[in-house]
Biopython code that builds the backbone (N, CA, C, O; Angstrom):
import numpy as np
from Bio.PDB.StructureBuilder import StructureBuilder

atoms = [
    (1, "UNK", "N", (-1.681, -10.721, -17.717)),
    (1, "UNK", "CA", (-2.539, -11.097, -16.615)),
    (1, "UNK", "C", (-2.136, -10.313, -15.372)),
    (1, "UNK", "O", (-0.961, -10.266, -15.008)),
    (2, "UNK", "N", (-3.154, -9.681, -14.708)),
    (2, "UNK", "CA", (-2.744, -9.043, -13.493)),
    (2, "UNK", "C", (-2.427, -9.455, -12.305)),
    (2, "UNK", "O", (-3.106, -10.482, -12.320)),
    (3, "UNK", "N", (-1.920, -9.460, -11.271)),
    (3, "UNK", "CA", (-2.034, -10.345, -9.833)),
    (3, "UNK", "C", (-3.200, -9.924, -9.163)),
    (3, "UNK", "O", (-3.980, -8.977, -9.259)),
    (4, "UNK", "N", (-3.065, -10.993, -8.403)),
    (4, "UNK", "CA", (-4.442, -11.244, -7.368)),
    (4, "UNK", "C", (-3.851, -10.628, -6.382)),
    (4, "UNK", "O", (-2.636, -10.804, -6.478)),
    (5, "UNK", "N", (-4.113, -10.029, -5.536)),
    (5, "UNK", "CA", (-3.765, -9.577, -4.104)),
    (5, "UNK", "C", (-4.823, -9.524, -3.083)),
    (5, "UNK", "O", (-5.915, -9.125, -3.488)),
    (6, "UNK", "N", (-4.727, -9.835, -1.884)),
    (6, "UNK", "CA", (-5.897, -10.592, -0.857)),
    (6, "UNK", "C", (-5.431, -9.596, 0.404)),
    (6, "UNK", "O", (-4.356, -9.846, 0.948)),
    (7, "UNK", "N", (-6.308, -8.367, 0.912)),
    (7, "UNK", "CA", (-5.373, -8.087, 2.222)),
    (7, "UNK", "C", (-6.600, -8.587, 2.946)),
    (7, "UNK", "O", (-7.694, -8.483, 2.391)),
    (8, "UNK", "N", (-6.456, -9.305, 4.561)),
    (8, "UNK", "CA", (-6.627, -10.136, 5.688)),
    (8, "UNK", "C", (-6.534, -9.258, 7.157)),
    (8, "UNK", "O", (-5.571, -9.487, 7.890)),
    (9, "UNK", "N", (-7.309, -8.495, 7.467)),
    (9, "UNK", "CA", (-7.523, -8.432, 8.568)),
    (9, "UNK", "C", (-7.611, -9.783, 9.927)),
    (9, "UNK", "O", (-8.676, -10.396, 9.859)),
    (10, "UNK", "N", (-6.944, -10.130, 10.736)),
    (10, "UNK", "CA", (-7.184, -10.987, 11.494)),
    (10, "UNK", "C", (-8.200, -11.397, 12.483)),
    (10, "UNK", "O", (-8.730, -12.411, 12.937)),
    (11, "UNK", "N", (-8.214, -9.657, 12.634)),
    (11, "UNK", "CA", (-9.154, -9.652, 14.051)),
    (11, "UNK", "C", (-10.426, -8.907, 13.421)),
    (11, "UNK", "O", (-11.215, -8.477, 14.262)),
    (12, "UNK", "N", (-10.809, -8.646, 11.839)),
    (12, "UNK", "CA", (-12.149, -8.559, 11.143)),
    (12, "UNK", "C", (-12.486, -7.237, 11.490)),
    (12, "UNK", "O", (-13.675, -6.932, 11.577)),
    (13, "UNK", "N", (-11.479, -6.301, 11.727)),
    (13, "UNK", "CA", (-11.527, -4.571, 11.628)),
    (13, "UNK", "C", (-11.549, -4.210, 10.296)),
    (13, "UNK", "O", (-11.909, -4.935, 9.369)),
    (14, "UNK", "N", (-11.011, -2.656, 10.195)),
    (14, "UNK", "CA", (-11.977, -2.592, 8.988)),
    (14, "UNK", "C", (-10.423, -2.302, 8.043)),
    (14, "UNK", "O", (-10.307, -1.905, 6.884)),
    (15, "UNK", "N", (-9.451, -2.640, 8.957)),
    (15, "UNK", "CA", (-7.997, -2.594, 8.163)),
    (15, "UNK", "C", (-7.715, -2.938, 6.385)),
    (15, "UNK", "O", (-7.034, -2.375, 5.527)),
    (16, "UNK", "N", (-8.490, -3.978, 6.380)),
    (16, "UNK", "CA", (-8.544, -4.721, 5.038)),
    (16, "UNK", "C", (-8.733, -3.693, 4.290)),
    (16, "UNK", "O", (-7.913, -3.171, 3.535)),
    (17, "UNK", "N", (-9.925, -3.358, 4.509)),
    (17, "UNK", "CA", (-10.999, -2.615, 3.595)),
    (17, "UNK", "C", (-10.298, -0.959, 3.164)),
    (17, "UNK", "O", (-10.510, -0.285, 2.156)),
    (18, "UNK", "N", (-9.740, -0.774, 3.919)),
    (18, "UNK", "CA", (-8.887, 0.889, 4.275)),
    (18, "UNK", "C", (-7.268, 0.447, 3.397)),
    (18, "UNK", "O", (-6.633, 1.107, 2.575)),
    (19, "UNK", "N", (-7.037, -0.691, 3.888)),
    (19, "UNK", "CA", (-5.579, -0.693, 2.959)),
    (19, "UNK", "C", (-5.496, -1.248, 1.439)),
    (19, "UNK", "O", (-4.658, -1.009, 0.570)),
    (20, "UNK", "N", (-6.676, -2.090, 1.412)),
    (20, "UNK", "CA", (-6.816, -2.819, -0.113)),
    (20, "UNK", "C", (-7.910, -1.313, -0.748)),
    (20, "UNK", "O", (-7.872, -1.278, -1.978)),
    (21, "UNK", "N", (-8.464, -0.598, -0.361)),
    (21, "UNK", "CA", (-8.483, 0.834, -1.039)),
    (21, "UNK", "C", (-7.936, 1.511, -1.459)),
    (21, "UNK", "O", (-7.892, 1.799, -2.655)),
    (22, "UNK", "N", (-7.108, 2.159, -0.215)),
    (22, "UNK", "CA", (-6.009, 2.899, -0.466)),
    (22, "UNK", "C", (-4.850, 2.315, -2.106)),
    (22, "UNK", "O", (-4.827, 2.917, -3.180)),
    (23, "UNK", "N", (-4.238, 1.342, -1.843)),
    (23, "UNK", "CA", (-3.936, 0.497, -2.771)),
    (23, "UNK", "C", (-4.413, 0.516, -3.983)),
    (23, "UNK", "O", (-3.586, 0.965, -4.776)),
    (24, "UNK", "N", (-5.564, 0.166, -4.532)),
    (24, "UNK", "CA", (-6.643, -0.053, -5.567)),
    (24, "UNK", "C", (-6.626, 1.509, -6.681)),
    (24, "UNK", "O", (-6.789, 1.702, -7.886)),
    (25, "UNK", "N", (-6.277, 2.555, -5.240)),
    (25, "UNK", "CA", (-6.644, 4.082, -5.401)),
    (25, "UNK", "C", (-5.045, 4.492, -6.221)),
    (25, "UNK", "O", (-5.153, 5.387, -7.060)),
    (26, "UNK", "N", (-3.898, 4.020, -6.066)),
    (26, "UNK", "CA", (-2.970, 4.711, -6.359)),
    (26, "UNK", "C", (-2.267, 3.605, -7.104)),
    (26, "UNK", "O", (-1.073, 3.897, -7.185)),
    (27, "UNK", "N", (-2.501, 2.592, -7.609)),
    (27, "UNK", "CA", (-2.287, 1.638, -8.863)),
    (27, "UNK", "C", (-2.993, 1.280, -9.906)),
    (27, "UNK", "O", (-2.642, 0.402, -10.693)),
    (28, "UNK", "N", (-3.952, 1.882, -9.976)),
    (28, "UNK", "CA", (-4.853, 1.750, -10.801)),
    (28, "UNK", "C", (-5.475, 0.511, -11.099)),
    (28, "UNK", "O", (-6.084, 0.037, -10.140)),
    (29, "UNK", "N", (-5.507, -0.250, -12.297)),
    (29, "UNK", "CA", (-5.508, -1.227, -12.787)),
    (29, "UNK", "C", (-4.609, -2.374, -12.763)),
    (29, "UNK", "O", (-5.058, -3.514, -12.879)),
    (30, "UNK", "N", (-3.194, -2.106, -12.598)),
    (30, "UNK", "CA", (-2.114, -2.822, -12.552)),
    (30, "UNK", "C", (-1.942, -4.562, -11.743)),
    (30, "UNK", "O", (-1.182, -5.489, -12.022)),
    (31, "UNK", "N", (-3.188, -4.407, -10.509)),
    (31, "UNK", "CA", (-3.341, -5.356, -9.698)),
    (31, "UNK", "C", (-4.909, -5.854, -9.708)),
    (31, "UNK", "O", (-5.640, -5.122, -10.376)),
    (32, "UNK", "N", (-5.524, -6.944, -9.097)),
    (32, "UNK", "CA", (-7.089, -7.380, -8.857)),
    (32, "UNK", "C", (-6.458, -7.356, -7.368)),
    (32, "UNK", "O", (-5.360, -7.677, -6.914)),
    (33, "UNK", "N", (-7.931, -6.706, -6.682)),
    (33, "UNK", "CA", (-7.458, -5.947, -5.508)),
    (33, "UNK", "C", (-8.618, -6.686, -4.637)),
    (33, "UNK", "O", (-9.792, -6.435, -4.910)),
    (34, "UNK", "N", (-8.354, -7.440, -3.769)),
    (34, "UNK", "CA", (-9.659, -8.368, -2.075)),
    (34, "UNK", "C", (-9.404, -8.176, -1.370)),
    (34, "UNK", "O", (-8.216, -8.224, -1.051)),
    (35, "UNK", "N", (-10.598, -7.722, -0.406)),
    (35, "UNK", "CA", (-10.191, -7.658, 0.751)),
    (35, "UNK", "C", (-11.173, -8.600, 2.007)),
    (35, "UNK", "O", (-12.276, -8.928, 1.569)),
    (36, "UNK", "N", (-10.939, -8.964, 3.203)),
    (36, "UNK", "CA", (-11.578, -9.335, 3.994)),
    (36, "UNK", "C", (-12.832, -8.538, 4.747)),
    (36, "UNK", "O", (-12.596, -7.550, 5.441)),
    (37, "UNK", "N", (-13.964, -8.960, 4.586)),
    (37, "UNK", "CA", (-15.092, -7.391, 5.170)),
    (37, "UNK", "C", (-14.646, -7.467, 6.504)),
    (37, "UNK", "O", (-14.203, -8.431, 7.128)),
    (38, "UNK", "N", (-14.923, -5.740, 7.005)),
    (38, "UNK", "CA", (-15.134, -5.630, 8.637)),
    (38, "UNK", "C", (-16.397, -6.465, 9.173)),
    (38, "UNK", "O", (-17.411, -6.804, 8.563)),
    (39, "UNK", "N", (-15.980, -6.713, 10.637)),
    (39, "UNK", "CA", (-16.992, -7.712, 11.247)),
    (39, "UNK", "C", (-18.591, -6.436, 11.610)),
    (39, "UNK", "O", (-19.799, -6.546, 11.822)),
    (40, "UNK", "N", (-17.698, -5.478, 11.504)),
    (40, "UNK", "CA", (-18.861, -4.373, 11.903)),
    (40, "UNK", "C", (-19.067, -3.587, 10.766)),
    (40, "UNK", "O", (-18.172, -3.002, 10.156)),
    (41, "UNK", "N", (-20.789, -3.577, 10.366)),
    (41, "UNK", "CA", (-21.098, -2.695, 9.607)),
    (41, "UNK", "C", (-21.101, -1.605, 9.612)),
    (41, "UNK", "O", (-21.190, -0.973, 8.560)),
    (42, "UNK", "N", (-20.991, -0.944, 10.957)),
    (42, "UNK", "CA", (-21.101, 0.449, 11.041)),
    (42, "UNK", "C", (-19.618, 0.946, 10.923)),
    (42, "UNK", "O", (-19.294, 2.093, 10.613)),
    (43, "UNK", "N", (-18.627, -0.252, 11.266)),
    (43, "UNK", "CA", (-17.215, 1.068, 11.071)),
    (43, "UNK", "C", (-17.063, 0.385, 9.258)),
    (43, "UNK", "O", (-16.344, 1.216, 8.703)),
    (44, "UNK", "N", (-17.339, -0.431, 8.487)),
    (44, "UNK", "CA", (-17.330, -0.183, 7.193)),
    (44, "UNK", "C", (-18.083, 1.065, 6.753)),
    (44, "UNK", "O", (-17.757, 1.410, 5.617)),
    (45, "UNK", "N", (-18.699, 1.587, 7.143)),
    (45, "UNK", "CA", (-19.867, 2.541, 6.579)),
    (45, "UNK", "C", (-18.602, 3.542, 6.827)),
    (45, "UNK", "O", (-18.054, 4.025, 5.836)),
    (46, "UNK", "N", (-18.110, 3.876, 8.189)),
    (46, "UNK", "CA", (-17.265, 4.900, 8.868)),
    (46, "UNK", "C", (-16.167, 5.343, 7.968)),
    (46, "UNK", "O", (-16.009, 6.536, 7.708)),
    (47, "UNK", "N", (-15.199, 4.154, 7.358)),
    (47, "UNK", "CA", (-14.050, 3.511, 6.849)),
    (47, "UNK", "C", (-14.624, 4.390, 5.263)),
    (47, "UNK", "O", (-13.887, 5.278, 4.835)),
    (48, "UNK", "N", (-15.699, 4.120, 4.631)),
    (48, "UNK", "CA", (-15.835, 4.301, 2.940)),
    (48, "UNK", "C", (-16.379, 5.890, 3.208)),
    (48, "UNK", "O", (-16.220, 6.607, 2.220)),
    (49, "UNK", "N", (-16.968, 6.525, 4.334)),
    (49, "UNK", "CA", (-17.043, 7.996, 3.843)),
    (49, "UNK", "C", (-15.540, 9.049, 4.050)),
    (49, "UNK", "O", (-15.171, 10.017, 3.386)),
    (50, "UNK", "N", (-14.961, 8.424, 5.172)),
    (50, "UNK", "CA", (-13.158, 8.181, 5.617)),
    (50, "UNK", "C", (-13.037, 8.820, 3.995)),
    (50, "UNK", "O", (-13.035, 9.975, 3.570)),
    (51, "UNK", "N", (-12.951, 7.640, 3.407)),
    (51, "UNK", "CA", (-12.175, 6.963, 2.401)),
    (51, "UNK", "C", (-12.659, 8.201, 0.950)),
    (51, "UNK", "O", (-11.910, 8.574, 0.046)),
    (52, "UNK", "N", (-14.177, 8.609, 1.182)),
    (52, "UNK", "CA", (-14.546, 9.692, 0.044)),
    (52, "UNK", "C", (-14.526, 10.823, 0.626)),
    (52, "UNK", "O", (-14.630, 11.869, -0.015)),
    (53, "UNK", "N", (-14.421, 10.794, 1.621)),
    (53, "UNK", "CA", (-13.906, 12.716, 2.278)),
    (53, "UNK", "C", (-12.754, 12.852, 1.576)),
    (53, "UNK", "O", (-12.615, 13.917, 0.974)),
    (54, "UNK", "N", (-11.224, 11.411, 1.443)),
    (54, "UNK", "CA", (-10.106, 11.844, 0.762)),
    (54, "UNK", "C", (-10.570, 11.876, -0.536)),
    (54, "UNK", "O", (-9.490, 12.007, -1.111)),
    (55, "UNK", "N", (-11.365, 11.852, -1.380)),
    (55, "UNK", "CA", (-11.360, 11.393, -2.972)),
    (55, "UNK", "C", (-10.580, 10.054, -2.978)),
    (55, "UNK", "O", (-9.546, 10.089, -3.646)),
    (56, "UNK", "N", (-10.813, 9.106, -2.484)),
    (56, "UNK", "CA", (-10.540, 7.678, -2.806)),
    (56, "UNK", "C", (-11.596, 7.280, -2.842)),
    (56, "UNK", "O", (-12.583, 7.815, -2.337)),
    (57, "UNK", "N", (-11.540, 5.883, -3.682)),
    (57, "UNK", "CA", (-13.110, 5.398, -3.995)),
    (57, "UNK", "C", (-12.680, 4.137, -2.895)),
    (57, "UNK", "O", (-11.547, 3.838, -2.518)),
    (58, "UNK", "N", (-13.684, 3.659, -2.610)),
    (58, "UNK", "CA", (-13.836, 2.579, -1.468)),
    (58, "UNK", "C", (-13.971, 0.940, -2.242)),
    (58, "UNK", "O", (-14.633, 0.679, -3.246)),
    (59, "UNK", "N", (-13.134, -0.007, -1.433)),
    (59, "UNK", "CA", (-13.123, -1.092, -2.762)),
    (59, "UNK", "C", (-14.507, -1.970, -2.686)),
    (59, "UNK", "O", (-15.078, -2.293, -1.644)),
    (60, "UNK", "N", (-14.805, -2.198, -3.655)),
    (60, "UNK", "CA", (-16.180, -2.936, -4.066)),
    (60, "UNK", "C", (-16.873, -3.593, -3.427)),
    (60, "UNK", "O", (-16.260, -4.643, -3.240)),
    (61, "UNK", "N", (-17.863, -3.634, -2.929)),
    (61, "UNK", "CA", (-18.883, -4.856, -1.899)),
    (61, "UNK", "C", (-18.319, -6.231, -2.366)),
    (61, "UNK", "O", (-17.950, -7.192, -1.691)),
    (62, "UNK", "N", (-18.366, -6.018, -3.946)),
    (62, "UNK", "CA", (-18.083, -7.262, -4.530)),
    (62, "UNK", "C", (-16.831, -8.306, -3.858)),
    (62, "UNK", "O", (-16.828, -9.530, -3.722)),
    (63, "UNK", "N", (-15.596, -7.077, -3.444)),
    (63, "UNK", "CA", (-14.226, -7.446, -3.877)),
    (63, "UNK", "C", (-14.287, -7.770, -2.279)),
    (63, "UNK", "O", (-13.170, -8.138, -1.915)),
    (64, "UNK", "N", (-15.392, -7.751, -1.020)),
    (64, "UNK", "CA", (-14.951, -7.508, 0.645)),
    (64, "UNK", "C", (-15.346, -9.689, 0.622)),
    (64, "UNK", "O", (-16.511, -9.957, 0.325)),
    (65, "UNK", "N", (-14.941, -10.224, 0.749)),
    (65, "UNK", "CA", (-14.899, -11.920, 0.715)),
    (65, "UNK", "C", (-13.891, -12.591, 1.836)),
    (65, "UNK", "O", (-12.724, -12.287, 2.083)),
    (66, "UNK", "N", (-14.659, -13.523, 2.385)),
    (66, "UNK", "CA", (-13.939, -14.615, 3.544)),
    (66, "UNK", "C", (-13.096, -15.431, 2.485)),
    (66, "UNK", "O", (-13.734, -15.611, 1.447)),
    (67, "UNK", "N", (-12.281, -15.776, 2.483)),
    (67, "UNK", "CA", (-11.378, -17.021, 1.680)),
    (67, "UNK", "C", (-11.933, -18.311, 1.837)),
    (67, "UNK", "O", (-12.124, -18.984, 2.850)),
    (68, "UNK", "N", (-12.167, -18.540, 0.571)),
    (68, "UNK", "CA", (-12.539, -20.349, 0.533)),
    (68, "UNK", "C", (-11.967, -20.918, -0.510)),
    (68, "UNK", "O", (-11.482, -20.667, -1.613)),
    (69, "UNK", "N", (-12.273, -22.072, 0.483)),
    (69, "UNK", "CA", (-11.575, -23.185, -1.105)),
    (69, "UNK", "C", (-11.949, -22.750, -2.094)),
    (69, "UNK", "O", (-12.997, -22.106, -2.046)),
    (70, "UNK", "N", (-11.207, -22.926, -3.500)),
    (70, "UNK", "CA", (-11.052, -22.843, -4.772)),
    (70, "UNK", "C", (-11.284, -21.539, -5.081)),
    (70, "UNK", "O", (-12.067, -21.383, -6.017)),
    (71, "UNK", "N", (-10.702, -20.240, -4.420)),
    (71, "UNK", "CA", (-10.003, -19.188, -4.556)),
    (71, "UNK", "C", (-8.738, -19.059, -4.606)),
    (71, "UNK", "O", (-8.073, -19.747, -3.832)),
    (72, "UNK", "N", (-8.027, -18.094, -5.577)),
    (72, "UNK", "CA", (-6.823, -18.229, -5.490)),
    (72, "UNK", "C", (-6.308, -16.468, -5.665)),
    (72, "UNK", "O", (-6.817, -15.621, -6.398)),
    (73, "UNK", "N", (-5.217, -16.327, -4.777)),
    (73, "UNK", "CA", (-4.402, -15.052, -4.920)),
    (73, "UNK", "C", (-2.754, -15.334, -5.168)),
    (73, "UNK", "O", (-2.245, -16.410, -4.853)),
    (74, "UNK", "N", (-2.097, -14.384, -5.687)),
    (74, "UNK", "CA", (-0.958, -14.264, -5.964)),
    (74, "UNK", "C", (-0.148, -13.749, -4.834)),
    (74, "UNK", "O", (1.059, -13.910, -4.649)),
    (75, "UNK", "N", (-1.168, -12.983, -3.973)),
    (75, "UNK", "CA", (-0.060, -12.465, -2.694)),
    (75, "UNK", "C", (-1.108, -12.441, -1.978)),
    (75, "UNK", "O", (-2.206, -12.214, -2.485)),
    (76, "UNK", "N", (-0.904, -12.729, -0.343)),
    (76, "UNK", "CA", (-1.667, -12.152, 1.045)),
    (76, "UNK", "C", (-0.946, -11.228, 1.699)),
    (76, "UNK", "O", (0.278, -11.332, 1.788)),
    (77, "UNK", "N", (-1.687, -10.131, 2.276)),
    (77, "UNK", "CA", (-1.427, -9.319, 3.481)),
    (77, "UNK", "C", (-2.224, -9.631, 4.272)),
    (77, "UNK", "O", (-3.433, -9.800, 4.116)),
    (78, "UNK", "N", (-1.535, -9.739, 5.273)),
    (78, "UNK", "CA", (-2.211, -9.986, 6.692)),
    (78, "UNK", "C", (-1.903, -8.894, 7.418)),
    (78, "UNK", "O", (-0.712, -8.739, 7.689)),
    (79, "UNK", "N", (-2.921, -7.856, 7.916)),
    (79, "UNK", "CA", (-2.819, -7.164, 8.272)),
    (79, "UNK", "C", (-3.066, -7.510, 10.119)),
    (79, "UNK", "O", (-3.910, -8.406, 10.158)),
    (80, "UNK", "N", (-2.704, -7.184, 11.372)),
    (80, "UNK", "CA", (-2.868, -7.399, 12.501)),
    (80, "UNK", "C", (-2.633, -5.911, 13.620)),
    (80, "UNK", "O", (-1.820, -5.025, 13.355)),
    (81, "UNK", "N", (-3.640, -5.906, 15.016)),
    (81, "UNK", "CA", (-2.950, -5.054, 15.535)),
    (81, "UNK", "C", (-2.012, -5.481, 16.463)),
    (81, "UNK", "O", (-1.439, -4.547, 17.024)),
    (82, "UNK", "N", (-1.576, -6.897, 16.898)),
    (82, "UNK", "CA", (0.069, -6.783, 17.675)),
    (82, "UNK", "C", (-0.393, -7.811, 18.226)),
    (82, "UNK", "O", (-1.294, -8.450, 17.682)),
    (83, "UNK", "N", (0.160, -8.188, 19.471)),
    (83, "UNK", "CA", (-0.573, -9.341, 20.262)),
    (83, "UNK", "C", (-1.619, -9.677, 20.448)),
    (83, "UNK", "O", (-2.388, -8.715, 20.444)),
    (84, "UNK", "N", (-2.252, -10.920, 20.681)),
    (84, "UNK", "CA", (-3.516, -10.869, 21.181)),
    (84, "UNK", "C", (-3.413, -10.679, 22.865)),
    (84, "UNK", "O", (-2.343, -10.677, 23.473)),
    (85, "UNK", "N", (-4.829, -10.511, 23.529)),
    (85, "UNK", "CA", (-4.181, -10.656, 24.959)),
    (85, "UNK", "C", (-4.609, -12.114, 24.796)),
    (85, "UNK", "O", (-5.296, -12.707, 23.964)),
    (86, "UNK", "N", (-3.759, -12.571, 26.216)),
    (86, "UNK", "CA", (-3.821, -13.933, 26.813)),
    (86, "UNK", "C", (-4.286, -14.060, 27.941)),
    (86, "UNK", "O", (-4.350, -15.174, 28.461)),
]
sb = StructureBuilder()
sb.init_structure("model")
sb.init_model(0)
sb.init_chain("A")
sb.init_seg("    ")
for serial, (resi, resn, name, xyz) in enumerate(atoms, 1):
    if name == "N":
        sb.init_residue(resn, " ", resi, " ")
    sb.init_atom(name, np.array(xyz, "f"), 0.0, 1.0, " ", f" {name:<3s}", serial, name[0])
structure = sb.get_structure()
């Protein structure tokens, strides 16, 4: 059985989507790979041609999901950029 892995953008950039790729791209199969969608469609669009200019494939519409009850992962990344302001 493979692990679940969940990466979490906080602030709904397109971090998730760029690191649970990257990831997906250089382990192959080994893991089930989620990520949190960007809040903006246009830097997801930005993020997956990014992502095929390198020859990485971009992770699945399927796999971009908010967390809800009766989901389950084996690991979270929470990805963040630093403080919030106050």
């Amino acid at each position: 059985m493979t692990s679940r892995l969940f990466f979490l953008c906080a602030r709904r950039s397109g971090r998730a989507l760029l690191a649970a790729s990257l990831l997906q791209s250089s382990v192959e199969n080994r893991f089930e790979i989620w990520g949190s969608p960007p809040r903006d469609t246009q830097e997801q669009i930005i993020i997956e041609h990014l992502l095929q200019e390198q020859g990485v494939i971009p992770l699945a519409p399927d796999r971009l999901i908010w967390p809800t009850f009766g989901l389950r992962w084996d690991e979270g990344i929470i990805l963040c950029s630093g403080l919030a302001a106050t």
